[in-house]
C-alpha positions as CSV (number, residue, x, y, z in Angstrom):
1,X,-124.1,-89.5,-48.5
2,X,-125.5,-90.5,-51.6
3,X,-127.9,-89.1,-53.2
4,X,-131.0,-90.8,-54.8
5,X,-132.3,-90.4,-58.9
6,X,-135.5,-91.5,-59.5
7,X,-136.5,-91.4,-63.2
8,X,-139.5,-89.9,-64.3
9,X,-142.0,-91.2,-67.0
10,X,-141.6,-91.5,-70.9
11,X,-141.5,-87.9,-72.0
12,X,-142.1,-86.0,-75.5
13,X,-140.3,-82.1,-74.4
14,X,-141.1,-79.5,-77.3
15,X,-138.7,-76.1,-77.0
16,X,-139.9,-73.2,-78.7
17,X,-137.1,-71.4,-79.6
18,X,-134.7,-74.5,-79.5
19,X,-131.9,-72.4,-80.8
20,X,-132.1,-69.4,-78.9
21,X,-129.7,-68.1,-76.1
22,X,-131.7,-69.9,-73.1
23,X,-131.9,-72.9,-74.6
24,X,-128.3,-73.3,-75.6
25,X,-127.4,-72.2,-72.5
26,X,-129.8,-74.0,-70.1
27,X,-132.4,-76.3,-71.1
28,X,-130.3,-78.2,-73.4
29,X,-127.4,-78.7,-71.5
30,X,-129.3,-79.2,-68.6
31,X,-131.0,-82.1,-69.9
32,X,-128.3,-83.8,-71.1
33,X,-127.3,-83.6,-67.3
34,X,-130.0,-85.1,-66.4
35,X,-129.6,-87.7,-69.0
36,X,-126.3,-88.5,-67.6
37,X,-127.5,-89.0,-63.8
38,X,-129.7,-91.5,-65.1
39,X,-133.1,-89.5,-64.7
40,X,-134.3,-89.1,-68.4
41,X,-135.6,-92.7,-69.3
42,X,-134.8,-94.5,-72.5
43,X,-138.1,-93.3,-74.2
44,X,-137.6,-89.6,-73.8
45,X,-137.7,-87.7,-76.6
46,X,-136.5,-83.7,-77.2
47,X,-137.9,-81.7,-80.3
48,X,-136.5,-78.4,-81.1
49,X,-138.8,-76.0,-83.2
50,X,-138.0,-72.5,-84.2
51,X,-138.6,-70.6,-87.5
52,X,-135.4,-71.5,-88.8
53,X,-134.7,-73.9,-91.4
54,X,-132.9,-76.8,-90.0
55,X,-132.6,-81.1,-90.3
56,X,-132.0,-82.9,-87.2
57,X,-128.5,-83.2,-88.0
58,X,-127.8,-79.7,-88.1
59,X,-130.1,-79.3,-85.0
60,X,-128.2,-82.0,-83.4
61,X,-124.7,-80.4,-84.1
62,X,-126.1,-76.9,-82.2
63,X,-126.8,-79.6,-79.0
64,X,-123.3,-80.4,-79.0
65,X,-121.9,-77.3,-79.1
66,X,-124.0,-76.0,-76.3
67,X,-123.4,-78.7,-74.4
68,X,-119.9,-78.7,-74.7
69,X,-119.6,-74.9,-74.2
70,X,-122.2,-74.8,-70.8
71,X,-122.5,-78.2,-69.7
72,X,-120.3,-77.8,-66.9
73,X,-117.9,-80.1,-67.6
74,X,-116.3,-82.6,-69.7
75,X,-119.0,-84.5,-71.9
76,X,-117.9,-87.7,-72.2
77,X,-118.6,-88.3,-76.0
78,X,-120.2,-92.2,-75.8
79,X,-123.2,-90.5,-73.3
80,X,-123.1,-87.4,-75.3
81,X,-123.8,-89.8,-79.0
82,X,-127.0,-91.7,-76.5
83,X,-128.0,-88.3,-75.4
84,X,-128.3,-86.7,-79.5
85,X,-130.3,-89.6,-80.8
86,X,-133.4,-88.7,-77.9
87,X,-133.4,-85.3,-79.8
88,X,-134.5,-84.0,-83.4
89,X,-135.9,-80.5,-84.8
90,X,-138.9,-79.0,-86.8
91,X,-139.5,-75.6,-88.3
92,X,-142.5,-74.5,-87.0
93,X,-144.5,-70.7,-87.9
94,X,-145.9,-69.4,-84.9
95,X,-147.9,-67.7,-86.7
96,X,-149.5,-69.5,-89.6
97,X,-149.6,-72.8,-90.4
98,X,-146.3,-74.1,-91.4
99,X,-144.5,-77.0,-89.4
100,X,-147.6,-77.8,-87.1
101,X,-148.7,-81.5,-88.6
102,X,-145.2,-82.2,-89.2
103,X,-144.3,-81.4,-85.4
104,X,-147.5,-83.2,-84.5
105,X,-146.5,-86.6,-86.4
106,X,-143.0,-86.5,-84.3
107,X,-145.5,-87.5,-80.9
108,X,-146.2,-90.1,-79.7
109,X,-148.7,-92.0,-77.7
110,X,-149.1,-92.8,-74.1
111,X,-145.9,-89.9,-73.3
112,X,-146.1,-87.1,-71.3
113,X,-145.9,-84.2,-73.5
114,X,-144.7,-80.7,-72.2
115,X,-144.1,-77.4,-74.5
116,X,-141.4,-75.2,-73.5
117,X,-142.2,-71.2,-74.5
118,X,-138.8,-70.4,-74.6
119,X,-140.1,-67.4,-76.7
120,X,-141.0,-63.7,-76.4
121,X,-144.1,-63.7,-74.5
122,X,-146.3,-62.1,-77.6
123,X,-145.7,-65.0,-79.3
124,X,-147.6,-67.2,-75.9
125,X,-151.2,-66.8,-77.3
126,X,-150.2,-67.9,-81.1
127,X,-148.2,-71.1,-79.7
128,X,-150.9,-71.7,-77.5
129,X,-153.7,-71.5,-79.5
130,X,-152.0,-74.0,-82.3
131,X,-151.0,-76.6,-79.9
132,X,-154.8,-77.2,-79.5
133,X,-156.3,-76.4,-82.9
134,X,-153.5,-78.5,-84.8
135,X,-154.5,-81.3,-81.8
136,X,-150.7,-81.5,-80.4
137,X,-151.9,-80.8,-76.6
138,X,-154.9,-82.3,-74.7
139,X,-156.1,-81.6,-71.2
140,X,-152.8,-83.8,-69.5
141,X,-150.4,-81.6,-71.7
142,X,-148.1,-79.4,-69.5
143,X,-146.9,-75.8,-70.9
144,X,-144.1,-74.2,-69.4
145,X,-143.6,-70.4,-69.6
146,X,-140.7,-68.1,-69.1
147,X,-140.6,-64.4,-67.6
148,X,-141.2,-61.8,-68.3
149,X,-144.9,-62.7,-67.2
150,X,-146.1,-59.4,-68.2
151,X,-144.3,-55.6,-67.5
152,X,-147.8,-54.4,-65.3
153,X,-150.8,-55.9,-64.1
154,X,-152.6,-55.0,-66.9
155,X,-150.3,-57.2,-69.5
156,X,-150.2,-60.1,-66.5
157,X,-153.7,-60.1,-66.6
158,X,-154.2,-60.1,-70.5
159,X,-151.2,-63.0,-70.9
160,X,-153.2,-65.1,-68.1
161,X,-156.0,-64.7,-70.2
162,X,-154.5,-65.8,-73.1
163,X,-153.2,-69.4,-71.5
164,X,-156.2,-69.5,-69.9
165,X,-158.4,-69.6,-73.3
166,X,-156.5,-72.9,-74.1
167,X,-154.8,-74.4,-71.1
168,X,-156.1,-75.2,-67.4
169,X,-154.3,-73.6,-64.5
170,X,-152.9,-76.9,-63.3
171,X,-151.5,-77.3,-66.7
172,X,-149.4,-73.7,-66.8
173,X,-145.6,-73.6,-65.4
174,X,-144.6,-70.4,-64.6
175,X,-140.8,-70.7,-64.7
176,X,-138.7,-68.9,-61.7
177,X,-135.2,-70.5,-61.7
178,X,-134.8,-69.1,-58.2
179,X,-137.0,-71.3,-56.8
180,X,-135.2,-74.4,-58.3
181,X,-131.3,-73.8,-57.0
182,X,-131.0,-76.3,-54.3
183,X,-130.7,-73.6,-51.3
184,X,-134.3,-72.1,-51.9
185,X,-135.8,-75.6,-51.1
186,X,-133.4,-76.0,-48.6
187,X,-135.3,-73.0,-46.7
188,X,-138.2,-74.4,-46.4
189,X,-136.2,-77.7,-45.2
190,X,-135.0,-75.4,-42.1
191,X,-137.5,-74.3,-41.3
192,X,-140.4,-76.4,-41.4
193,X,-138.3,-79.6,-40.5
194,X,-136.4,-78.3,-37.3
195,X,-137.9,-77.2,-34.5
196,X,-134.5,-75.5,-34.0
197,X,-136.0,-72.2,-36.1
198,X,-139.5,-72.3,-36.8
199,X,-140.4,-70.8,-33.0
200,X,-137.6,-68.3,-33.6
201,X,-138.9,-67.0,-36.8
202,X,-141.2,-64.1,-36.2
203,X,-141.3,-60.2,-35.0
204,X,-140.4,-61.6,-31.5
205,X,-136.9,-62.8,-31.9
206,X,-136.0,-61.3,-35.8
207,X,-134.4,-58.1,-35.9
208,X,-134.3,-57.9,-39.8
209,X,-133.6,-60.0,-43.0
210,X,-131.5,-59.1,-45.9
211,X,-132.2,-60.1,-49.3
212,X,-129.8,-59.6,-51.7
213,X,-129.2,-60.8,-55.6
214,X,-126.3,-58.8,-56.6
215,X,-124.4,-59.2,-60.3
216,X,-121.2,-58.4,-61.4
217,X,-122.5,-58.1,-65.3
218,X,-123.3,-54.6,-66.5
219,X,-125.8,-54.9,-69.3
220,X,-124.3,-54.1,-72.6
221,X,-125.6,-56.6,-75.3
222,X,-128.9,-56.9,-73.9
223,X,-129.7,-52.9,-73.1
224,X,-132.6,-52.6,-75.7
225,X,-134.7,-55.1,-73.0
226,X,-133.4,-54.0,-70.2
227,X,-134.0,-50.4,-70.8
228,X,-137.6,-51.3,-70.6
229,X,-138.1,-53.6,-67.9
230,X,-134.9,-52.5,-65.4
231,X,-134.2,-53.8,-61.9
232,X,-137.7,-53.5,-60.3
233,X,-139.7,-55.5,-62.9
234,X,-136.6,-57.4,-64.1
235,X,-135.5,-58.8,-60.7
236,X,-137.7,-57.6,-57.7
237,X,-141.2,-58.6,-59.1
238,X,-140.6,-62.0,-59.7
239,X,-137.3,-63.7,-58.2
240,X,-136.7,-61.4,-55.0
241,X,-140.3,-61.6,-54.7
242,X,-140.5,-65.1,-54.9
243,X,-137.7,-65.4,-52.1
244,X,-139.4,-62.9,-49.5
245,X,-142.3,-65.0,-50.1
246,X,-140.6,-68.1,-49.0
247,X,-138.9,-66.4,-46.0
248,X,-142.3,-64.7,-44.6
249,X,-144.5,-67.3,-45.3
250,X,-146.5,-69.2,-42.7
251,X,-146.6,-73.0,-43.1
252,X,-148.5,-74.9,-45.2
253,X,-150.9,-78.0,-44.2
254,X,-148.9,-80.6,-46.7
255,X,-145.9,-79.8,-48.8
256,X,-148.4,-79.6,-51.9
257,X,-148.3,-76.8,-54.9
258,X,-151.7,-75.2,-54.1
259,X,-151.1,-75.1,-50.2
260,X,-147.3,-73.9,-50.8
261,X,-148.5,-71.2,-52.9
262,X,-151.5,-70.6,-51.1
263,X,-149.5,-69.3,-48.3
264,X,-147.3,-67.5,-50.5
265,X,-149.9,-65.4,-52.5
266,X,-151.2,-64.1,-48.6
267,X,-147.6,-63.1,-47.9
268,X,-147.6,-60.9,-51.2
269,X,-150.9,-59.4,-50.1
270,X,-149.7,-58.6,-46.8
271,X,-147.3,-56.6,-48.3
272,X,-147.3,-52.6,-47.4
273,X,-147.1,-50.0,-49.7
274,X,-143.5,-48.6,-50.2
275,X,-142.7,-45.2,-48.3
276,X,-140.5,-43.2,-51.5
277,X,-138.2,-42.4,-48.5
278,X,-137.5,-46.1,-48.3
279,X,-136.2,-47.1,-51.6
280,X,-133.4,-46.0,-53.4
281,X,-133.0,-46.5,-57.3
282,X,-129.2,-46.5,-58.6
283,X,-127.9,-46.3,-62.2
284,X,-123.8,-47.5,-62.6
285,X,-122.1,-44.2,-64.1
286,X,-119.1,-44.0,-66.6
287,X,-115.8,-44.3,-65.4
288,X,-112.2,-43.8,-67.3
289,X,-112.6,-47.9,-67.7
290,X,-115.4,-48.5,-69.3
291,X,-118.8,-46.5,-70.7
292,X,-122.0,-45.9,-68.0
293,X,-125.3,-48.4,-68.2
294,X,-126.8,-44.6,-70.4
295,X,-123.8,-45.7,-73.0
296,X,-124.7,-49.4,-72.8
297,X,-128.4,-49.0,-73.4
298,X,-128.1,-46.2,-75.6
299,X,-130.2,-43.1,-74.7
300,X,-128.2,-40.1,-72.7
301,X,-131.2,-39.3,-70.7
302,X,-131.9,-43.1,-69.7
303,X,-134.0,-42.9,-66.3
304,X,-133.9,-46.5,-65.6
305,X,-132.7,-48.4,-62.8
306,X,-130.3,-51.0,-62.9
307,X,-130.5,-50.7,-58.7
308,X,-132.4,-51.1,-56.1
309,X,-132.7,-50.7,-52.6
310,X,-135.7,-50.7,-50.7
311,X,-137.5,-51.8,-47.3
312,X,-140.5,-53.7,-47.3
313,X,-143.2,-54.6,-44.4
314,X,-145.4,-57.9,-44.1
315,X,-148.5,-56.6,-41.9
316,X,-149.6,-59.4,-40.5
317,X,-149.0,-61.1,-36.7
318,X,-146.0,-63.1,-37.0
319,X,-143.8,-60.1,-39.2
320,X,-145.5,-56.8,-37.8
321,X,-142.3,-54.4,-36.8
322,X,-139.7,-56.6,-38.5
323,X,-138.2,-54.9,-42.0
324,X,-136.9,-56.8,-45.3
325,X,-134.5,-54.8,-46.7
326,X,-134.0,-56.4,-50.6
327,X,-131.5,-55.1,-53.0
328,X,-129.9,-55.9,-56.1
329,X,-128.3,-54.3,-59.0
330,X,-125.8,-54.9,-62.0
331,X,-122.3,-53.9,-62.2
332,X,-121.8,-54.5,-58.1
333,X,-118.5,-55.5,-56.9
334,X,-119.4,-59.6,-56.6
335,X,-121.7,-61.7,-58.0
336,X,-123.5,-63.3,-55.0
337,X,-127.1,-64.0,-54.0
338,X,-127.9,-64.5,-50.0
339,X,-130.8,-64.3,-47.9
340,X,-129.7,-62.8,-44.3
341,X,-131.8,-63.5,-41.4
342,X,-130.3,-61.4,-38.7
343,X,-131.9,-62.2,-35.0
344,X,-132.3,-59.6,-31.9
345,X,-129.6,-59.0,-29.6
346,X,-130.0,-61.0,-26.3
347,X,-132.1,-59.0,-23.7
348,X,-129.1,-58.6,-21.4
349,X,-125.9,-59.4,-21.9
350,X,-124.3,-60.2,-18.2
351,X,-120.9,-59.8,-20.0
352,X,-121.1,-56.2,-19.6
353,X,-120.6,-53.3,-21.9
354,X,-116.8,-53.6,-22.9
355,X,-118.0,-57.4,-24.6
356,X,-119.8,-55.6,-27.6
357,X,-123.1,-56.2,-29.3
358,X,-123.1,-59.4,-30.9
359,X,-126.2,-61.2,-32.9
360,X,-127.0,-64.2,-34.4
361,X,-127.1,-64.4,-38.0
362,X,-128.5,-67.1,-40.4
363,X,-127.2,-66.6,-44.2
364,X,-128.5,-68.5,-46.4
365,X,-126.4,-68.5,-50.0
366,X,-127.6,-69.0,-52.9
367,X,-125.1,-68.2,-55.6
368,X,-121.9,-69.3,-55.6
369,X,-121.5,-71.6,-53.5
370,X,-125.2,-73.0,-52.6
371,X,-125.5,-73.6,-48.4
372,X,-126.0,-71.8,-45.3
373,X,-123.8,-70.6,-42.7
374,X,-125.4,-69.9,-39.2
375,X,-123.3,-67.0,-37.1
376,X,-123.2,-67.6,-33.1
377,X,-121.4,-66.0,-30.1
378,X,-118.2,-67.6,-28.3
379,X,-115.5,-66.9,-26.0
380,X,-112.4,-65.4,-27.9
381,X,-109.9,-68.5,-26.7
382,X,-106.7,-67.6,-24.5
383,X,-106.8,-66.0,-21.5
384,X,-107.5,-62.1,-20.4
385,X,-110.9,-62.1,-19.3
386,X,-113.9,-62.9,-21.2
387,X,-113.8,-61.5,-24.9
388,X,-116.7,-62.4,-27.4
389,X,-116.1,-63.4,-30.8
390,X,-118.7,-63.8,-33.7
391,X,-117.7,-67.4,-35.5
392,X,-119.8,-69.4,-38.5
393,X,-121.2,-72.5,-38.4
394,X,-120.8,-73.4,-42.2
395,X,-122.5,-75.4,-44.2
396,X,-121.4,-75.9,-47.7
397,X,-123.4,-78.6,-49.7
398,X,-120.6,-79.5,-51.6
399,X,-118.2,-80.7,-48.3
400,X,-121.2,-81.7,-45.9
401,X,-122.7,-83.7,-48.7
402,X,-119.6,-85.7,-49.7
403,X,-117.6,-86.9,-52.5
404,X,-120.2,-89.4,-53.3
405,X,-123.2,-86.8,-53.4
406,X,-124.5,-86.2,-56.7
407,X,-123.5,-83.1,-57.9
408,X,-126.0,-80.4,-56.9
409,X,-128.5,-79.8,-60.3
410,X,-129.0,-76.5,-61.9
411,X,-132.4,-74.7,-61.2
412,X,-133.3,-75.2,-64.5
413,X,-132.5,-79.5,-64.6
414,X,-134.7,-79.7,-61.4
415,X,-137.4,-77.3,-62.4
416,X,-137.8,-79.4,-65.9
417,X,-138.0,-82.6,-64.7
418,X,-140.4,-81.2,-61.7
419,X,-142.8,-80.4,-65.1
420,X,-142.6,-84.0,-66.3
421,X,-143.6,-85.1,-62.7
422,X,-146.7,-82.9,-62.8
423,X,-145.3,-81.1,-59.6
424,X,-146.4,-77.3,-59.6
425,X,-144.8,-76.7,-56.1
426,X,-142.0,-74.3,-57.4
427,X,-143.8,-72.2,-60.4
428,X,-146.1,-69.4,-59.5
429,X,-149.8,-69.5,-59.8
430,X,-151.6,-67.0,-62.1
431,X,-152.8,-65.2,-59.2
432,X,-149.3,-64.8,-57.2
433,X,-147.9,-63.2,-60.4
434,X,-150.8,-61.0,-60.8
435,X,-150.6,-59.9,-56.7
436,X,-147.0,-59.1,-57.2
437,X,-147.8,-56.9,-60.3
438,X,-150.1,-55.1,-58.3
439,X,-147.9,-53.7,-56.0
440,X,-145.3,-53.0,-57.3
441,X,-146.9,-51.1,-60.1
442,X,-147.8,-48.0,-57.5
443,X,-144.4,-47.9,-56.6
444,X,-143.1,-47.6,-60.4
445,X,-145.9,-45.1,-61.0
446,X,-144.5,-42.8,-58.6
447,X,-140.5,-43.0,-59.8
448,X,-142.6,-41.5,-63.2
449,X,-144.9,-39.0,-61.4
450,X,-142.3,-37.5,-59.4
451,X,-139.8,-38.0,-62.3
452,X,-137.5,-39.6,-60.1
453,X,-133.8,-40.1,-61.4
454,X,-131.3,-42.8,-60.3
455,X,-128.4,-42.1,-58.3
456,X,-124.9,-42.7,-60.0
457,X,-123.1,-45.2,-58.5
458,X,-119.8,-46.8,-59.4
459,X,-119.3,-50.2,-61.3
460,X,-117.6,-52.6,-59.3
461,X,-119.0,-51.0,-55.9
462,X,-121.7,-51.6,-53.3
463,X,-124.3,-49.6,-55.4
464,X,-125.3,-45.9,-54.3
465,X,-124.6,-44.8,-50.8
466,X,-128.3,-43.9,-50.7
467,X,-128.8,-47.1,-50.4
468,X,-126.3,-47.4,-47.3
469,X,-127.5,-44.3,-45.5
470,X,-130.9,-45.8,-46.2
471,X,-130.0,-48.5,-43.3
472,X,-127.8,-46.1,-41.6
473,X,-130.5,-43.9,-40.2
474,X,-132.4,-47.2,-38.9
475,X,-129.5,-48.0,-37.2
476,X,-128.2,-50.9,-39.3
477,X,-125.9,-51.7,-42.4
478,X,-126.3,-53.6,-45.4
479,X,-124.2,-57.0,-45.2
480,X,-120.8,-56.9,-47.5
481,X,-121.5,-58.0,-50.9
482,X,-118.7,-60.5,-51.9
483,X,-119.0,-63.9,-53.3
């Protein structure tokens, strides 16, 4: 199977904060991916612009470093020369004046020009309102901005505001890289394009679903942020959000951004408050190894999560009754990200007690390893009576799509060139961001009321064994975490 690449239009793509971490570690090198499948035309053009001062030469020698180090793979020097001339650099001020006509005089014409704020997000009302006073951006331009969208619904409200001041809805791109890895679109592939699924997917016939994003990183070299934001605003507001959303959701008229998202933003309002009984926050502890996430962030007394476990309930007709259990957490025993659809047991079995429960599972993975294994019930071969077994039918994109398959794109390369198309299918909508904030701020309101502290759990494990019990009394278990 081969896979098709259809370029996209003559682009101008500014990066604020060219040199930073993301961009060296993602944009740029995911560009030059997309250079190298043939998607970026001839005309294209890349401008970095940061505070620093810095030619295009120099700026030219940071892109092939990055790409080098996190490209993924060998860059073959001739397409990596080709790639460097489509990019250049200007030192911008965010805040004043400096760099702007400069950066505007690198534009051109009759392109479609996109900003990336690869910046802190206090710096998204300054960028913003230059782009239109200095007369870089008119009503076509595209802005893409990264998370975090806000830490409450207060500061969602006030940063929506701000882009809104200078920039159309249909103009905004609200990044979620989880939405752009090749599996999450796949979902809505299964289940709106088979009848195989779609009359199974409800109350009726599901007895759960599992989301988990688990990491094996701890978070030492980034603890000042994280010690602000932890798990629930840093993970569960926005990306496990995002992929309940797409689970739950009902389905759209057309595959179109506003009636995608439409649908999405009622699953988020659906959404029942959170029972404290029914989520569990964890915090990794010190062990003879290596220092605790307290150590890592600096501050003894540290109350903040870096897990979370909790069980969530969609009132509305097709989920009433069925629970999402989502979790995740740094400093777990794997790195892996899967969504876990598990189905009811069959109404009878006629195999008799001594066969054993057994249930259908559909696991979706999303990291590693992108595709989907569906679990079904057969006869154990050989003979001594009839003996069930539980086997996988396994789809991994990288064997059922070939040798010849293009090589499955980083959320980010998609994502990007999804911006140049004008395609706002996979960002979030100011209102869906705002909806999410809203309910999950009750819930982190309460951790401070009560004064709730974080169970100690061990690096390298499944998280606290709250969080297990949590399921245990329900009469279920959390899947195994492995990657």
């Amino acid at each position: 199977m081969v896979s098709r690449v259809i370029p996209v239009d003559p682009f101008d793509l500014v990066i604020f904060g060219g040199t930073g971490d993301l961009a060296r570690r993602k944009i740029l090198p995911g560009l030059f991916r997309r250079f190298c499948s043939g998607q970026m035309p001839e005309e294209a053009q890349i401008i970095g612009a940061a505070r620093s001062e810095m030619d295009d030469a120099g700026f030219r020698d940071m892109v092939r470093e990055a790409v080098v180090e996190f490209g993924g793979g060998q860059a073959a020097e001739e397409m990596l020369e080709q790639f460097l001339e489509r990019v250049s650099y200007e030192a911008v001020d965010a805040k004043g004046s400096g760099g702007w006509e400069a950066l505007k005089g690198r534009l051109r014409a009759g392109r479609v020009r996109a900003f990336y704020f690869s910046v802190a997000p206090a710096l998204f009302g300054d960028i913003a309102e230059r782009l239109r006073s200095f007369g870089l951006a008119d009503d076509d331009s595209r802005v893409v901005v990264e998370k975090p969208f806000g830490k409450d619904l207060e500061s969602a409200r006030a940063l929506n505001a701000t882009l809104a001041r200078h920039f159309d809805e249909t103009q905004i791109y609200r990044i979620d890289h989880y939405l752009g890895k090749e599996t999450v679109q796949n979902l809505m592939a299964v289940r709106f394009g088979n009848m195989l699924f779609e009359p199974l997917w409800n109350a009726q016939y599901v007895d759960h679903i599992q989301i988990t994003v688990a990491e094996t990183v701890d978070v030492s070299g980034r603890g000042g942020y994280y010690d602000t934001s932890g798990a629930m605003r840093d993970m569960v507001q926005n990306h496990l959000m995002q992929l309940l959303c797409l689970i739950a959701m009902e389905p759209p008229a057309r595959f179109e951004p506003d009636a995608v998202r439409d649908e999405k933003l009622k699953v988020i309002r659906a959404l029942d408050p959170v029972d404290w009984h029914h989520i569990v926050r964890g915090q990794y502890a010190a062990d003879d190894n290596q220092p605790g996430y307290r150590a890592h962030v600096g501050d003894p007394r540290s109350t903040t999560e870096s897990f979370v476990a909790m069980k969530v309930n969609v009132s509305n007709w097709r989920w009433a009754g069925t629970p999402f259990y989502l979790r995740t957490g740094k400093a777990l025993k794997a790195r892996s990200s899967e969504i876990a659809v598990i189905f009811k047991d069959a109404p009878h079995s006629i195999f008799g007690p001594e066969a054993g429960k057994h249930a259908n599972v559909l696991a979706i993975r999303l990291q590693p390893n992108e595709g989907m294994t569906l679990k079904v019930t057969i006869k154990e071969p050989g003979p001594g009576g009839m003996r069930l077994v539980d086997v996988p039918l396994d789809m991994s994109f990288a064997e059922a799509l070939g040798p010849d398959a293009e090589e499955v794109p980083d959320a980010y390369e998609r994502l990007i060139m999804d911006v140049i198309r004008g395609n706002q299918t996979l960002f979030m909508r100011g209102d869906e961001v705002e909806a999410a904030w809203a309910w999950t701020d009750p819930i982190i309101e309460g951790w401070q009321q009560r004064g709730d502290v974080p169970k100690p759990y061990e690096a390298g494990s499944n998280g606290p064994e709250d969080a297990a019990m949590m399921l245990h009394r329900q009469g279920r278990k959390w899947r195994e975490i492995k990657a």
